[in-house]
C-alpha positions in Angstrom: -42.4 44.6 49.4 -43.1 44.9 53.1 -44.7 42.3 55.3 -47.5 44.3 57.0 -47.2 41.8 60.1 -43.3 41.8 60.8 -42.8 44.9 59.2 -39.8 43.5 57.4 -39.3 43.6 53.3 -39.3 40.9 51.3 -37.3 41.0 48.4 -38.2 39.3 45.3 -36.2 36.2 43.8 -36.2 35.2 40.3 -34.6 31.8 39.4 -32.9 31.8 35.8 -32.5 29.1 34.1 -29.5 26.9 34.2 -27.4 27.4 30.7 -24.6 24.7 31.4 -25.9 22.6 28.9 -22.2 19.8 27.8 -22.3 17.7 25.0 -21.0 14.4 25.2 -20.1 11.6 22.1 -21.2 8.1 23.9 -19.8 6.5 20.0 -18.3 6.5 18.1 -15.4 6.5 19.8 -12.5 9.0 20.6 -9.7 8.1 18.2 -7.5 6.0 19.9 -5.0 7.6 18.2 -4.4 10.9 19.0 -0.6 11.1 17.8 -2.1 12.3 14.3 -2.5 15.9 14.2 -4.2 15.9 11.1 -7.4 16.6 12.8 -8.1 18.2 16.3 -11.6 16.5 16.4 -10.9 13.0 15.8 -13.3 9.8 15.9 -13.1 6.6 14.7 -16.0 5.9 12.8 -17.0 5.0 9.3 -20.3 5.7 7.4 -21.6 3.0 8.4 -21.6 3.8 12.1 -24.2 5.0 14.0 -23.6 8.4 16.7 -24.8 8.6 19.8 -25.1 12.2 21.8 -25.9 13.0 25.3 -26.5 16.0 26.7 -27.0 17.6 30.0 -27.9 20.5 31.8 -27.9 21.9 35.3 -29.6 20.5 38.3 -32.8 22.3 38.1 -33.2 21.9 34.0 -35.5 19.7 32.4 -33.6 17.4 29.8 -36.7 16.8 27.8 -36.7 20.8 26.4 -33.3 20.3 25.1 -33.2 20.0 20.8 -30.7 19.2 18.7 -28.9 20.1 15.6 -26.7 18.5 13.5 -24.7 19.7 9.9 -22.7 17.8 8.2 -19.7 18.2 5.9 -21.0 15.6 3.3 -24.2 14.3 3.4 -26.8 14.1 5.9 -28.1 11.6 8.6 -31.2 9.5 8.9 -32.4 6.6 11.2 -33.5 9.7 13.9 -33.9 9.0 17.3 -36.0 10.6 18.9 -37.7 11.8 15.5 -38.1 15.2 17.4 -34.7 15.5 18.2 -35.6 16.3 21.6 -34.7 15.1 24.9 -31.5 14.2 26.4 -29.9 12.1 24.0 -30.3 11.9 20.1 -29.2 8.7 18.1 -28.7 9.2 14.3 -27.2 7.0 11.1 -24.6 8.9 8.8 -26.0 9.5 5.4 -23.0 10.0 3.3 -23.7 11.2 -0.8 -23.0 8.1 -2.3 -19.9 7.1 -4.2 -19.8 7.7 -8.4 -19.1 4.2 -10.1 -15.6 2.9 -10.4 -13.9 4.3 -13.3 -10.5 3.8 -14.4 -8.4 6.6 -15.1 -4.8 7.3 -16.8 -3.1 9.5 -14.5 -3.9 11.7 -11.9 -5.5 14.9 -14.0 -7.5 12.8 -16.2 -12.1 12.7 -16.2 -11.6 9.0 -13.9 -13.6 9.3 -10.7 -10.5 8.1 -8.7 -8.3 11.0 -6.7 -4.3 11.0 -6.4 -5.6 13.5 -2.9 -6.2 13.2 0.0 -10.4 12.1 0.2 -12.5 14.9 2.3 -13.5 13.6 5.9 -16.8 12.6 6.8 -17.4 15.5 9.6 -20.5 16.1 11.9 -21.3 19.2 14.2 -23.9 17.6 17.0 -25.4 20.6 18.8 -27.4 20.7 21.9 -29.8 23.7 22.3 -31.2 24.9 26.1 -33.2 27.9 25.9 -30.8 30.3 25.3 -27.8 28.1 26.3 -26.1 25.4 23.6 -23.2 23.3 23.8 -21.5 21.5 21.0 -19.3 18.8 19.6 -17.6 17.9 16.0 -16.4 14.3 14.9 -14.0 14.2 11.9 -12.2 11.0 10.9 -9.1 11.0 11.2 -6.5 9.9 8.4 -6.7 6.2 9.0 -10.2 6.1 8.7 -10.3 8.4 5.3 -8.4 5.8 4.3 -10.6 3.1 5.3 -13.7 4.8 4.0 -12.1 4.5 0.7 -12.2 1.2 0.9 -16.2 1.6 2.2 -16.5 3.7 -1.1 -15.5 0.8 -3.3 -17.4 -1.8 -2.3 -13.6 -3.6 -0.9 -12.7 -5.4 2.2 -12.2 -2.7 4.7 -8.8 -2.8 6.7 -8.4 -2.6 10.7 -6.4 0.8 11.9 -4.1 -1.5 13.3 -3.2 -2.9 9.8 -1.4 0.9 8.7 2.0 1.8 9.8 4.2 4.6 9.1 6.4 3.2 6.3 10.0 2.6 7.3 12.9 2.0 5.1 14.7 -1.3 4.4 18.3 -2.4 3.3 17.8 -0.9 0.2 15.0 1.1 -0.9 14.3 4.2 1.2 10.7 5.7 2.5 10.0 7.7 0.0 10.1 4.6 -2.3 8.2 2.9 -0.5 6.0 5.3 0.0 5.9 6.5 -3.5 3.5 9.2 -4.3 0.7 8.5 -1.8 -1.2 11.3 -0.2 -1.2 9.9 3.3 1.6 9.2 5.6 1.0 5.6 6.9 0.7 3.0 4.1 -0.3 -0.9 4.4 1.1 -3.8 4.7 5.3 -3.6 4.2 5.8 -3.8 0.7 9.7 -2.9 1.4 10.0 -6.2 3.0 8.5 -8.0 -0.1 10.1 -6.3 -2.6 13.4 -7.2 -0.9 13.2 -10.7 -0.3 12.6 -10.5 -4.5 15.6 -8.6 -4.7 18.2 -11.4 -3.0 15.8 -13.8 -5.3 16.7 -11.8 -8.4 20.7 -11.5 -7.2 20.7 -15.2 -6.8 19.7 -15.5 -10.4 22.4 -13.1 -11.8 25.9 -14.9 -12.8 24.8 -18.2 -11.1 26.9 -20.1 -13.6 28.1 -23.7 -12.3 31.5 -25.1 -12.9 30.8 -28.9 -14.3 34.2 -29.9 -14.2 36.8 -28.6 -11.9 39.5 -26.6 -13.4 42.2 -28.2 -14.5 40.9 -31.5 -15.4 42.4 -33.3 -18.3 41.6 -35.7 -20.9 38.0 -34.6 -21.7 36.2 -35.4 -24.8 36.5 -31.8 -26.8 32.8 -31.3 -26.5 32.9 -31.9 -22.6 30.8 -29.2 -20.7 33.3 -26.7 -18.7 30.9 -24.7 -17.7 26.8 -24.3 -17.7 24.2 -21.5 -17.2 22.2 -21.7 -14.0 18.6 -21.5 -13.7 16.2 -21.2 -16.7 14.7 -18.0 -16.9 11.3 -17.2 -17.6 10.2 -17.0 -21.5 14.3 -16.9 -22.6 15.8 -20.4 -21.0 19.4 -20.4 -19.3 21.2 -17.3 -19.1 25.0 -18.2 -19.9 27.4 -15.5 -17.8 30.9 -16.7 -18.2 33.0 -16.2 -21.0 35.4 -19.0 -22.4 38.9 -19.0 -20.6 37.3 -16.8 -18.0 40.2 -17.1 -15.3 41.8 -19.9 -16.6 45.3 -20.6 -15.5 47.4 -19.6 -18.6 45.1 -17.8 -21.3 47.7 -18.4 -23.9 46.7 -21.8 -24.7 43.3 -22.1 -23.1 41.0 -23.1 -26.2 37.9 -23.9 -24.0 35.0 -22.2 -26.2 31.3 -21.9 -26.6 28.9 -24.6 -27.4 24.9 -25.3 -27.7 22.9 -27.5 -25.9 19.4 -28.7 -26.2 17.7 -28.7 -23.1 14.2 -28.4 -22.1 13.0 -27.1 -24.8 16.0 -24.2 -24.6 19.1 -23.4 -26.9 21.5 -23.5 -23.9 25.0 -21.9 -24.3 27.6 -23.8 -22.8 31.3 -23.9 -22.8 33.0 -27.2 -23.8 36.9 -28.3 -23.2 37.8 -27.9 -26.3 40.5 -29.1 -28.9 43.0 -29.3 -25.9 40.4 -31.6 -23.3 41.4 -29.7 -20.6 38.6 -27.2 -18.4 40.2 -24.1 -17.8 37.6 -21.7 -17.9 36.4 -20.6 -14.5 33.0 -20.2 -13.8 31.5 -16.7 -13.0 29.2 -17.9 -9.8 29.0 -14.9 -7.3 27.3 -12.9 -4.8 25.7 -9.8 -6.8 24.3 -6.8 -5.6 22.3 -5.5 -8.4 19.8 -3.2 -7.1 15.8 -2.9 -8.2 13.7 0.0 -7.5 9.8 -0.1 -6.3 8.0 1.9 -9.0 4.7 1.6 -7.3 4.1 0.1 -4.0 0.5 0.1 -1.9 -2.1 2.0 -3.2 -5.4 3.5 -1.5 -8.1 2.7 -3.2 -9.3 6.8 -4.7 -5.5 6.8 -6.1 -5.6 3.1 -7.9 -8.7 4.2 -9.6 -7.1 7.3 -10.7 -3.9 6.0 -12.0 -5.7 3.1 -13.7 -5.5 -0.1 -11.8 -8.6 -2.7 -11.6 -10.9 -2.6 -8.9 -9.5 -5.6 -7.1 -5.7 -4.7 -7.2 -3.5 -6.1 -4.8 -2.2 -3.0 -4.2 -4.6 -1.8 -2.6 -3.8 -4.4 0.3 0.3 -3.9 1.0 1.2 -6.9 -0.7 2.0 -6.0 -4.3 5.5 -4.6 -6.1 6.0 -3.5 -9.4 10.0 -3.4 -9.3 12.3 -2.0 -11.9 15.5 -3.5 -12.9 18.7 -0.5 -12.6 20.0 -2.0 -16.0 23.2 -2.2 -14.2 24.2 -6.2 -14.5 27.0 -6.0 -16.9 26.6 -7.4 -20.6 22.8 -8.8 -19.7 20.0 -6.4 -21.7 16.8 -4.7 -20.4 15.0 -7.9 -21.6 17.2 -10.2 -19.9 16.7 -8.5 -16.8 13.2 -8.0 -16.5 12.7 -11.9 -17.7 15.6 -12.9 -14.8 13.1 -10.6 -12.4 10.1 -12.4 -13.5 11.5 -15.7 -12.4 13.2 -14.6 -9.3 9.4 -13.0 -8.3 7.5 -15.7 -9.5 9.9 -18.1 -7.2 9.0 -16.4 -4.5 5.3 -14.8 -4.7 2.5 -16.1 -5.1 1.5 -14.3 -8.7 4.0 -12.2 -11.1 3.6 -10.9 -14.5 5.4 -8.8 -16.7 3.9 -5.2 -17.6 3.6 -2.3 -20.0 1.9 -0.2 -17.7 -1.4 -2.3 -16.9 -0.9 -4.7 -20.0 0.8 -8.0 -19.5 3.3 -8.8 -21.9 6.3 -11.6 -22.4 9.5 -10.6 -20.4 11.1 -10.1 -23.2 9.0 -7.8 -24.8 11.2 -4.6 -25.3 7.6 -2.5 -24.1 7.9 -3.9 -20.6 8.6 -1.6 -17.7 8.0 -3.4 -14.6 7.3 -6.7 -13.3 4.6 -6.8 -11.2 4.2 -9.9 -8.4 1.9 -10.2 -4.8 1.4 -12.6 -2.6 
């Protein structure tokens, strides 16, 4: 076009629209924790957070045309704001499909509603729309808070991230243990630590017999008590270790033998002096090292309800064993073991009972498999 006056042409200039449109998350949160590669998107947020997007766009752009999208994974969203969805910032609730009721199962394949996998993330794709222009930005959870919306899902007290570790192993039961067949790779609480300090509980228990009389000794009534058990056990009474003439000084003549005793409301085997009145048996009080292994340690909640254990188990929180005996204490039987457990646990935690799977039963019961105690 020319300017009839100057003479000069003027060219014509058209202004596009500015298309740098950027998403940002205000909350929830960037995860805090961005060693876990699990997801690339990670936030920390539960369904019960609310998410709050801001947009913007180039100098020249007008905020209030830009819209917004949002698609979820699972679910939807409510609590809208604006109700448009337009403008430079939208605000919106998660609406998660709610959780089936709580129904125990009996393994991991069975019709329970509980999952021995990993649960699905709650994820969101926010868009922002400008003309022709968009920017976007997805929030996943990451594994801790999977976890913790399990808990959400069940109606439980929900843990802080800060309360999951990555399980370590202890004197004598390794990660794996520990871990035992849990999805995830962080576990609560530190259930190797508990089910140890049960362990040197349980060893203390084991040949704990206590020499009455010193060895040697003379000029005891025949029915004079060499030797006792230690401890009463749970459900069975004393558990007598030491045979008669166990270490005595000349074995050809020792005569010490066995011999009852009624004592709190336990037949308690003892051994006596003898015809001879002398002690001479030697009683078999030492350090043991009988091991235990953890045969289910914590639990998140999708894979308690899938293998069968109550809404409220302790499991659920780090703070519950169920510990097996190795059967490898010399001349003591399954029963004795698993009623010697029972006491050492119950010494030291808070709650222990002996179990058949989920059904309690005396320690002594040959059905029993594990003894389960938490604090």
């Amino acid at each position: 076009m020319l300017n009839k006056s100057t003479g000069v042409e003027i060219r014509s200039i058209k202004r596009s629209l500015p298309l740098d449109i950027q998403v940002k998350i205000i909350t929830p949160p960037d995860n805090p924790n961005p060693s876990d590669s699990t997801f690339t998107t990670n936030y920390s947020y539960l369904s019960d957070s609310t998410v709050n997007a801001e947009a913007t766009v180039g100098q020249i752009g007008n905020a209030a045309e830009i819209s917004w999208d949002v698609t979820a994974t699972l679910g939807g969203i409510w609590n809208e704001n604006p109700a448009n969805r337009m403008g430079p910032t939208f605000i919106f609730s998660l609406n998660p499909p709610a959780h089936p009721p709580y129904v125990q199962g009996t393994g991991c394949n069975d019709a329970g509603n509980g999952s021995c996998d990993r649960s699905n993330p709650l994820s969101y794709r926010i868009k922002a729309i400008y003309h022709s222009g968009s920017d976007e930005n997805t929030i996943t959870q990451d594994q801790l808070d999977i976890i913790r919306q399990e808990y959400v899902n069940h109606g439980l007290a929900v843990p802080i991230r800060g309360d999951f570790q990555v399980p370590y192993s202890t004197a004598h039961f390794t990660v794996a243990e520990i871990i035992g067949n849990n999805a995830y790779s962080v576990v609560l609480g530190t259930p190797g630590e508990f089910a140890e300090i049960i362990r040197d509980a349980y060893n203390r228990l084991i040949n704990d017999d206590v020499q009455e009389i010193p060895v040697g000794t003379s000029g005891l009534d025949p029915l004079h008590i060499v030797v006792s058990p230690g401890a009463n056990i749970q459900t069975i009474g004393p558990v007598l270790d030491t045979a008669p003439c166990n270490g005595a000084p000349n074995p050809t003549v020792c005569d010490d033998k066995y011999g009852i005793l009624e004592e709190d409301g336990f037949m308690k085997d003892v051994i006596i002096a003898g015809p001879n009145g002398i002690a001479e048996t030697v009683a078999v009080n030492q350090l043991t090292d009988y091991g235990l292994r953890i045969s289910s340690a914590w639990r998140n909640p999708e894979r308690n309800e899938a293998i069968g254990g109550v809404l409220t188990s302790r499991h659920q929180y780090g703070n519950a064993d169920d510990l097996q005996h190795r059967n490898d204490a010399s001349g003591k039987t399954s029963a004795q073991l698993y009623c010697i457990l029972l006491t050492a646990a119950k010494g030291v935690a808070n709650y222990a009972i002996a179990e058949q799977g989920a059904t309690e039963r005396a320690c002594n019961d040959p059905l029993v498999d594990h003894i389960h105690a938490h604090n």
